[in-house]
Backbone as XML, in Angstrom:
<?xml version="1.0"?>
<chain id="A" units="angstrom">
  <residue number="1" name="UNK">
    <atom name="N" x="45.928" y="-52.845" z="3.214"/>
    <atom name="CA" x="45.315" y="-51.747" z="3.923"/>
    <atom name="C" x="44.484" y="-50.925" z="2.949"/>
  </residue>
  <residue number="2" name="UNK">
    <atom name="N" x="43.734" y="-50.199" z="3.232"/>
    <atom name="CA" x="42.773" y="-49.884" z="2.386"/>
    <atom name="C" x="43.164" y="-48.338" z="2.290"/>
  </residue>
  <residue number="3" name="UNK">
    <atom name="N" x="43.060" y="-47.400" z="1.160"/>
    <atom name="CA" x="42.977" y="-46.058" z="0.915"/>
    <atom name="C" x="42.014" y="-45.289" z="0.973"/>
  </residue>
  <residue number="4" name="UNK">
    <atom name="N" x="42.709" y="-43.818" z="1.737"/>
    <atom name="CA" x="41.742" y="-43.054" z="2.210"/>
    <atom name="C" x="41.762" y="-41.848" z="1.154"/>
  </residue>
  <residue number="5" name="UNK">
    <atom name="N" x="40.212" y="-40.582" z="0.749"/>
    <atom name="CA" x="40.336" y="-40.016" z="0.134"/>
    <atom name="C" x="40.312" y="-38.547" z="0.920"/>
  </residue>
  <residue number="6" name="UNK">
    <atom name="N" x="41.417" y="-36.995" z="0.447"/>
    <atom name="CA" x="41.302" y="-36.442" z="1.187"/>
    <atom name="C" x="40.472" y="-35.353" z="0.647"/>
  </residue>
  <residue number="7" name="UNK">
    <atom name="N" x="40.641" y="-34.446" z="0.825"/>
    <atom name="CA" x="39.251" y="-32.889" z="0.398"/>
    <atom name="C" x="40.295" y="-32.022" z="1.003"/>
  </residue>
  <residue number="8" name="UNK">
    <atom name="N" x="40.264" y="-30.818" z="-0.090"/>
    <atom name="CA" x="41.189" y="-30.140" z="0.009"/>
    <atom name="C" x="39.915" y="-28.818" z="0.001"/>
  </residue>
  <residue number="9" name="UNK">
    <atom name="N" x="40.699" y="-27.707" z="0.340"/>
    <atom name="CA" x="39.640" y="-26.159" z="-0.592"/>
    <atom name="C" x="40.468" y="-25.455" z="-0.722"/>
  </residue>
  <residue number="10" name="UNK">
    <atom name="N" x="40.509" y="-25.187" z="-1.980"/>
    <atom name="CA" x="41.793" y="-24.565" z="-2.909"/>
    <atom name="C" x="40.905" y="-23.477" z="-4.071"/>
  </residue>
  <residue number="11" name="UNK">
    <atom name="N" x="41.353" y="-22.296" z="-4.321"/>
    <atom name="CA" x="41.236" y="-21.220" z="-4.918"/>
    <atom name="C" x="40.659" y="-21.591" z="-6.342"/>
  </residue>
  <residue number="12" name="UNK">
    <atom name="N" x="39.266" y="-21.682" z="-6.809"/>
    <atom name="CA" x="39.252" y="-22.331" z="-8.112"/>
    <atom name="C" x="40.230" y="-21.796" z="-9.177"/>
  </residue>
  <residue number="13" name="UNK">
    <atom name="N" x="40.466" y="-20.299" z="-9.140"/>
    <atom name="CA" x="41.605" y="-19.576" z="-10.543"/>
    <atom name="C" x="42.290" y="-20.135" z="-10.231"/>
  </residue>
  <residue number="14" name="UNK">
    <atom name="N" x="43.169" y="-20.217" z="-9.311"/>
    <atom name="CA" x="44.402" y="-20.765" z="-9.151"/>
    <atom name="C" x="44.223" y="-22.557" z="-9.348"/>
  </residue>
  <residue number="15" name="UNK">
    <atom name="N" x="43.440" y="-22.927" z="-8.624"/>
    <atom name="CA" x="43.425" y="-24.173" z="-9.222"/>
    <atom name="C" x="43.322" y="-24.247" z="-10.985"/>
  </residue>
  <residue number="16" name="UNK">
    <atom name="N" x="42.317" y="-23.718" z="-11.772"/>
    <atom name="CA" x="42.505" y="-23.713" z="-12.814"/>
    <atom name="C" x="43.719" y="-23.656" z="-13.565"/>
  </residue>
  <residue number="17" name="UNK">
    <atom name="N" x="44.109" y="-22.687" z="-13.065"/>
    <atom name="CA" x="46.045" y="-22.233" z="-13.679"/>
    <atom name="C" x="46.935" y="-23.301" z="-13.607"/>
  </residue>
  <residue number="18" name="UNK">
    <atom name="N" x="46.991" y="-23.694" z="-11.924"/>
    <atom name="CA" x="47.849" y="-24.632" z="-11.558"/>
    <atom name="C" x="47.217" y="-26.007" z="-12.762"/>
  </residue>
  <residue number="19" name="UNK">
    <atom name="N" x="46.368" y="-26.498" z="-12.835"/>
    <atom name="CA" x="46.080" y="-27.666" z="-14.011"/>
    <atom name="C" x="46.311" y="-27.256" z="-14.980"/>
  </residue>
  <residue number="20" name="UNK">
    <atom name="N" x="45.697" y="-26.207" z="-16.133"/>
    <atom name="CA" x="46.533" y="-25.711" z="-17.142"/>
    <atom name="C" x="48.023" y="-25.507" z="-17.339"/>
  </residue>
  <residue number="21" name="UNK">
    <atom name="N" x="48.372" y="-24.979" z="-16.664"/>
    <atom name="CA" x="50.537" y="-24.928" z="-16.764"/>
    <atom name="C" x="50.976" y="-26.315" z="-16.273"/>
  </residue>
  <residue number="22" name="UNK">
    <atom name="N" x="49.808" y="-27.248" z="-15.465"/>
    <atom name="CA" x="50.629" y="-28.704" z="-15.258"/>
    <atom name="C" x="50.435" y="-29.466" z="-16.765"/>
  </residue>
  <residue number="23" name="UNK">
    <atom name="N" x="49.119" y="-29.308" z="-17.216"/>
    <atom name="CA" x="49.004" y="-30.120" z="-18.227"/>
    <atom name="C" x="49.964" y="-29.643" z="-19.374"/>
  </residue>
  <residue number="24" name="UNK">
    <atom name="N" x="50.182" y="-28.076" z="-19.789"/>
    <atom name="CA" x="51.541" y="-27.810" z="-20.795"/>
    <atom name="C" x="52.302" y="-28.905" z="-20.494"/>
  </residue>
  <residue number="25" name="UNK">
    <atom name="N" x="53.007" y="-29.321" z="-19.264"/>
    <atom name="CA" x="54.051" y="-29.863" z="-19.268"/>
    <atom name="C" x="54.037" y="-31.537" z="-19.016"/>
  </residue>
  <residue number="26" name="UNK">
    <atom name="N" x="52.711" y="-31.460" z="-18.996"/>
    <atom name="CA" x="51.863" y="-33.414" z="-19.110"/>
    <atom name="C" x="52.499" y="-33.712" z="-17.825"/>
  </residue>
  <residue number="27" name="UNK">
    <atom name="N" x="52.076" y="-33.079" z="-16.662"/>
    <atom name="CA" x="52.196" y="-33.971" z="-15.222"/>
    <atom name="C" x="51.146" y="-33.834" z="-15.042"/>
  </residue>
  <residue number="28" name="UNK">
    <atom name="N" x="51.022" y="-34.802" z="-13.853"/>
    <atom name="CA" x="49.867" y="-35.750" z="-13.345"/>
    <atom name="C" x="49.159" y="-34.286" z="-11.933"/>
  </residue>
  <residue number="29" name="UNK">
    <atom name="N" x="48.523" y="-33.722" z="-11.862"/>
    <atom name="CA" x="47.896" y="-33.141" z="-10.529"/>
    <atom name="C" x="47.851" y="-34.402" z="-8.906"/>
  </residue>
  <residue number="30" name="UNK">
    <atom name="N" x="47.360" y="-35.313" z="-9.590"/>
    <atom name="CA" x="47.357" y="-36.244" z="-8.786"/>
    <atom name="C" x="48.118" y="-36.949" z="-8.153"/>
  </residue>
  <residue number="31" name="UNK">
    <atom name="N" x="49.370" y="-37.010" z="-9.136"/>
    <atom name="CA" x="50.213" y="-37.647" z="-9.090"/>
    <atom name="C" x="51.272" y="-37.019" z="-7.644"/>
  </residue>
  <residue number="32" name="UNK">
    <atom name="N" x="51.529" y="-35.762" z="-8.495"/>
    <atom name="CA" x="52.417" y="-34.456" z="-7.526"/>
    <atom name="C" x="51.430" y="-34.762" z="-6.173"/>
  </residue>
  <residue number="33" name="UNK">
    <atom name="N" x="50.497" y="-34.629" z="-6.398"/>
    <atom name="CA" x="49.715" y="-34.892" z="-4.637"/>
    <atom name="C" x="50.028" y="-35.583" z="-3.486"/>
  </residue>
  <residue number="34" name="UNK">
    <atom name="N" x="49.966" y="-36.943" z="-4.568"/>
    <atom name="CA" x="50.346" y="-38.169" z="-3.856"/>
    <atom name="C" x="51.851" y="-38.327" z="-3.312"/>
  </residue>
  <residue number="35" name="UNK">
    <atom name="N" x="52.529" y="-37.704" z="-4.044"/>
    <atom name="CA" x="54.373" y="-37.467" z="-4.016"/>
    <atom name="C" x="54.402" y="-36.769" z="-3.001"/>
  </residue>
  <residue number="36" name="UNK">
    <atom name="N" x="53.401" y="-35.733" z="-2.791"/>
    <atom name="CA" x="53.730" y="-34.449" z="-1.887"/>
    <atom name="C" x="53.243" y="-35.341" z="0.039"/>
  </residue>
  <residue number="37" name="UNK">
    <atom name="N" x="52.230" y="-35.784" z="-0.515"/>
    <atom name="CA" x="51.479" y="-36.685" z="0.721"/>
    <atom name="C" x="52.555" y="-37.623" z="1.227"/>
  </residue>
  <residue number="38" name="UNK">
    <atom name="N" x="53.131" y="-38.348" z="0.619"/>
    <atom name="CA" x="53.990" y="-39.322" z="1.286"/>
    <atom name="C" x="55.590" y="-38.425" z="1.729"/>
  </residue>
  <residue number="39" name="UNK">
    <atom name="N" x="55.719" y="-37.729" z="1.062"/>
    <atom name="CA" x="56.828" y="-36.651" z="1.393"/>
    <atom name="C" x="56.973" y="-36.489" z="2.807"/>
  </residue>
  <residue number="40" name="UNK">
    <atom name="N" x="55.277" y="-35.985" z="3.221"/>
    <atom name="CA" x="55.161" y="-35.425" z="4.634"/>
    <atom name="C" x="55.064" y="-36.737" z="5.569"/>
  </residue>
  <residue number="41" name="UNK">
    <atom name="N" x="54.413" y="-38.151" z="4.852"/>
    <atom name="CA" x="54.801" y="-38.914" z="5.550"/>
    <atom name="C" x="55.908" y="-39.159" z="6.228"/>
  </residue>
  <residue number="42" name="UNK">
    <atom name="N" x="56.473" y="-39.324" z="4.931"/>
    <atom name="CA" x="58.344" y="-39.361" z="5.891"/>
    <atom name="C" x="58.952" y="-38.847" z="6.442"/>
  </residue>
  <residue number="43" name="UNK">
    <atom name="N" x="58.047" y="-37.819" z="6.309"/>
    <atom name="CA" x="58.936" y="-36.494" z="7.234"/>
    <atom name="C" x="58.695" y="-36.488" z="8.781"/>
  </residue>
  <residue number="44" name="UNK">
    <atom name="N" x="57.491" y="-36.709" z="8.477"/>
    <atom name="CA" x="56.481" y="-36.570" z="10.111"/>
    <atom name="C" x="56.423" y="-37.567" z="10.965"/>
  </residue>
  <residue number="45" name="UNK">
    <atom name="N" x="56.573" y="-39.174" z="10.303"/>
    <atom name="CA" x="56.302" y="-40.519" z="10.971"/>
    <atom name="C" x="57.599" y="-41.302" z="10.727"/>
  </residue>
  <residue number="46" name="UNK">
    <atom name="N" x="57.534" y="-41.311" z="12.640"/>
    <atom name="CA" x="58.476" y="-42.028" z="12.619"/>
    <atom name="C" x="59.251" y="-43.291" z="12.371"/>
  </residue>
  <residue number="47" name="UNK">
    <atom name="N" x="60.630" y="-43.482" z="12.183"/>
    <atom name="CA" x="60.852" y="-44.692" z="10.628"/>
    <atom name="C" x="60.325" y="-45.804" z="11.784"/>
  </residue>
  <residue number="48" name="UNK">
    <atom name="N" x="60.472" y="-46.211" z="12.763"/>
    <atom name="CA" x="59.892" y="-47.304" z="13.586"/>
    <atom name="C" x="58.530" y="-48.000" z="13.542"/>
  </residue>
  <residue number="49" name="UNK">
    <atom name="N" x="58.009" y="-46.445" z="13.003"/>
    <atom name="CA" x="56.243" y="-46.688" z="12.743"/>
    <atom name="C" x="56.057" y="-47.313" z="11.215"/>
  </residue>
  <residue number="50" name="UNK">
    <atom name="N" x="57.087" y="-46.587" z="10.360"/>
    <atom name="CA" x="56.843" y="-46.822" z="9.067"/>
    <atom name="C" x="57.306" y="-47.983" z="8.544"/>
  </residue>
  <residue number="51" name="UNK">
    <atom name="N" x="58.199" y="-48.410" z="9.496"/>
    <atom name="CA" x="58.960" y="-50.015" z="9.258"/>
    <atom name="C" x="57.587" y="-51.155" z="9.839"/>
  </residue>
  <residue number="52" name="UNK">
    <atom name="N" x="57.009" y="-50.656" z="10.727"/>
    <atom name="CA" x="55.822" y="-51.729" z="11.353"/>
    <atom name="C" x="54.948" y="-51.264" z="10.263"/>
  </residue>
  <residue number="53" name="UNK">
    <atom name="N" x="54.458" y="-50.160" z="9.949"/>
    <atom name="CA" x="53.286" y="-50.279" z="9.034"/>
    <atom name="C" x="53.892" y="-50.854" z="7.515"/>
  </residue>
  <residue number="54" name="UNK">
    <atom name="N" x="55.066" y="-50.687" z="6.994"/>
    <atom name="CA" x="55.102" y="-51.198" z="5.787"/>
    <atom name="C" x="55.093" y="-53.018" z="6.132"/>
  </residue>
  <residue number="55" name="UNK">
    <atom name="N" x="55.732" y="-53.760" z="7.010"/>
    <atom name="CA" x="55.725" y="-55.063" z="7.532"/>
    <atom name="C" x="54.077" y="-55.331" z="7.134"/>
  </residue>
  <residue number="56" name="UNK">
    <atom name="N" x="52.992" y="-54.467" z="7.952"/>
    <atom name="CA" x="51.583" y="-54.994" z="7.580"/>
    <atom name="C" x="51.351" y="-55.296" z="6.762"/>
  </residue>
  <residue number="57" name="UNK">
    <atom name="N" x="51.690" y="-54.134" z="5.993"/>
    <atom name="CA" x="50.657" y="-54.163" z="4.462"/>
    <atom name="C" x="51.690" y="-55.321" z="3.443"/>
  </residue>
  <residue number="58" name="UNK">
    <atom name="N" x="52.825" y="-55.542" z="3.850"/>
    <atom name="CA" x="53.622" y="-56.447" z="2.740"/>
    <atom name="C" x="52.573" y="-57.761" z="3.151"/>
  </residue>
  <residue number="59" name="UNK">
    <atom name="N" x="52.327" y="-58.490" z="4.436"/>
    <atom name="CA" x="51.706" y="-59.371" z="4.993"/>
    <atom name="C" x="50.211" y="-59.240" z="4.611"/>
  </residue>
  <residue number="60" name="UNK">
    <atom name="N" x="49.635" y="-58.498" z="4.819"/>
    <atom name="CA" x="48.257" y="-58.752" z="3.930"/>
    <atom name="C" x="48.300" y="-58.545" z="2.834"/>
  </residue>
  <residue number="61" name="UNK">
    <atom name="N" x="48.848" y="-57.853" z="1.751"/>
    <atom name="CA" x="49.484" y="-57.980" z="0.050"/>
    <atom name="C" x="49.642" y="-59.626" z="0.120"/>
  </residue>
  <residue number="62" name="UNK">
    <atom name="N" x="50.780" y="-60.272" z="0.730"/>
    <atom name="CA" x="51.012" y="-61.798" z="1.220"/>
    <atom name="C" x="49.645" y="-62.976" z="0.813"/>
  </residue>
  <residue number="63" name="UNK">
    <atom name="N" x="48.917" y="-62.329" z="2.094"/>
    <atom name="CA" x="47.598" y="-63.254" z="2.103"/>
    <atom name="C" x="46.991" y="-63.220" z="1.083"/>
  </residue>
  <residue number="64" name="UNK">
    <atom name="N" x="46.268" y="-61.842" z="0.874"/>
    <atom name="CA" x="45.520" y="-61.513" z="-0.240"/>
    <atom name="C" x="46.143" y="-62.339" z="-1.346"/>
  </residue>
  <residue number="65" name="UNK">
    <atom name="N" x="47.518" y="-62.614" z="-2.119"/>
    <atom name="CA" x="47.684" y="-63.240" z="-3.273"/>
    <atom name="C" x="47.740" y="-64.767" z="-2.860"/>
  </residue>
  <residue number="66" name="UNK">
    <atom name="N" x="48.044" y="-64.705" z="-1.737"/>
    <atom name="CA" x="47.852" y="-66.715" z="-1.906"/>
    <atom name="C" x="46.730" y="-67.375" z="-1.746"/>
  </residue>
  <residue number="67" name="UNK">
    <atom name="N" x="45.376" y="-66.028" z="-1.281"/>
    <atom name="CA" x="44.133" y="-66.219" z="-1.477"/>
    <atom name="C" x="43.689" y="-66.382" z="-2.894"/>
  </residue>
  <residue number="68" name="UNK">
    <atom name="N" x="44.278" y="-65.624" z="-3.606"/>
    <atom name="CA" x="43.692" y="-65.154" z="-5.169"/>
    <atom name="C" x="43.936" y="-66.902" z="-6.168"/>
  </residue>
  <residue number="69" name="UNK">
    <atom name="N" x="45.319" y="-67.356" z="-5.145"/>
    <atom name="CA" x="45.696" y="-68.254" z="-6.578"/>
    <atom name="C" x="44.681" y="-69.347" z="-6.633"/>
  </residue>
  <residue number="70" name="UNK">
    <atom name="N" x="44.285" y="-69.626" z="-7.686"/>
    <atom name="CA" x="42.812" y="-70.552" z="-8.584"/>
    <atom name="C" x="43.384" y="-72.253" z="-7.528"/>
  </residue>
  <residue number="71" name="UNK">
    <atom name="N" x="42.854" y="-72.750" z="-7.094"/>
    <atom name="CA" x="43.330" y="-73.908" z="-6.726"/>
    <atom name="C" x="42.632" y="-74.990" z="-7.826"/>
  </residue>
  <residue number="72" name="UNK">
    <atom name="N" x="44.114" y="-75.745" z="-8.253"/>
    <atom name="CA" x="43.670" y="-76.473" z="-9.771"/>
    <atom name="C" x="42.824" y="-77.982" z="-9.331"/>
  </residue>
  <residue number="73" name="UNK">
    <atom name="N" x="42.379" y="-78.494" z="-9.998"/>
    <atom name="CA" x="41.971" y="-79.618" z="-9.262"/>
    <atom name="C" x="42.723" y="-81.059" z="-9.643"/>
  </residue>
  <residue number="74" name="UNK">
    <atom name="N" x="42.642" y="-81.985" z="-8.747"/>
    <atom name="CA" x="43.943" y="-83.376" z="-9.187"/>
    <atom name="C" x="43.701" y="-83.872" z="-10.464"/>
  </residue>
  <residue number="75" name="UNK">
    <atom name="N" x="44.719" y="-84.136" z="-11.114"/>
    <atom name="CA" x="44.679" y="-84.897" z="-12.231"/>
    <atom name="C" x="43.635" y="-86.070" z="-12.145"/>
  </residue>
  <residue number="76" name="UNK">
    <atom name="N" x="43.369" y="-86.607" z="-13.541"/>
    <atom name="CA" x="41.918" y="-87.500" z="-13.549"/>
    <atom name="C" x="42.840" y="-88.466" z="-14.182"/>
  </residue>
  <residue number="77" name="UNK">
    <atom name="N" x="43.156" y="-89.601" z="-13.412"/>
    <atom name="CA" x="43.977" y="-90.436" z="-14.125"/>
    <atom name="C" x="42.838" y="-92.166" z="-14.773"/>
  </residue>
  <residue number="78" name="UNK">
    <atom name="N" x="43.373" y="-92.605" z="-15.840"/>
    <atom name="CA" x="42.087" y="-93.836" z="-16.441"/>
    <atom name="C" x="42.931" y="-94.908" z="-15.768"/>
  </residue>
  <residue number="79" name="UNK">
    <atom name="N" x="42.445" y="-95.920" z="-15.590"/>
    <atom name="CA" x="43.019" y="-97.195" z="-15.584"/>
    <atom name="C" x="42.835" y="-97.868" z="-16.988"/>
  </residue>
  <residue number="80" name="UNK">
    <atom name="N" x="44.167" y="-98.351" z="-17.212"/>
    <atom name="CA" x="44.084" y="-98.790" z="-19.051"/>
    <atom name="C" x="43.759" y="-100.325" z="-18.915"/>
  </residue>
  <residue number="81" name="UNK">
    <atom name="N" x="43.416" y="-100.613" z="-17.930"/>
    <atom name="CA" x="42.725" y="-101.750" z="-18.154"/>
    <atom name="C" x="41.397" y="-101.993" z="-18.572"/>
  </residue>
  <residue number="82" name="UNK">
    <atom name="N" x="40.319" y="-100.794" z="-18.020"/>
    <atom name="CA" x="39.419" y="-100.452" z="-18.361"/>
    <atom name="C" x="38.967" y="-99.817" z="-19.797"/>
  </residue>
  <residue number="83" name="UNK">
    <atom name="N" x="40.183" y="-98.959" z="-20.340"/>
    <atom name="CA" x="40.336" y="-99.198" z="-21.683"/>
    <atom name="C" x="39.986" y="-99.927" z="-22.765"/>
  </residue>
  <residue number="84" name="UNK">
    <atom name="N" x="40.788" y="-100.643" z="-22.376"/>
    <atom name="CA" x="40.849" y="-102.090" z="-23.477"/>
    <atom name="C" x="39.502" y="-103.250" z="-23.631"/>
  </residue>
  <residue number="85" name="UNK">
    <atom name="N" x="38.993" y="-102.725" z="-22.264"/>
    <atom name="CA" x="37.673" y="-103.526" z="-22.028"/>
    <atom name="C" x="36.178" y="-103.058" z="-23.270"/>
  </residue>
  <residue number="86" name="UNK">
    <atom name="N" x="36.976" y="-102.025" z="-23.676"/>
    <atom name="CA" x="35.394" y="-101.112" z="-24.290"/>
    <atom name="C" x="35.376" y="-101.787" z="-25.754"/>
  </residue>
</chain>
């Protein structure tokens, strides 16, 4: 499934602050976002929905890699009779 990006409008000082006192303590802004986003997922959607939507995406994750794998090509075997002929 593909990812969506969101847009927020947030207080630039305070945004500033909030990244400065996150970075003192080396967390991610983005990170906490994403934590906070799926939080409300679970909170809000129901597990019936979230059991069918995680089923999808395991199934196209699925496809997608058995698409990816290199298909090798057959072994090239000699006849050693032909060998011996040279």
């Amino acid at each position: 499934m593909k990812n969506t990006t969101l847009t927020i409008t947030f207080n630039m000082e305070k945004m500033d602050a909030l990244t400065f006192h996150m970075g003192k303590r080396d967390i991610d802004l983005q990170a906490e976002l994403n934590d906070t986003v799926q939080k409300l997922y679970d909170k809000y959607v129901p597990q019936a929905t979230r059991e069918y939507i995680d089923d999808r995406v395991a199934r196209e994750a699925g496809a997608k890699e058995r698409s990816r794998r290199p298909v090798r090509p057959a072994a090239r075997t000699t006849d050693l009779s032909e060998q011996g002929e040279r």
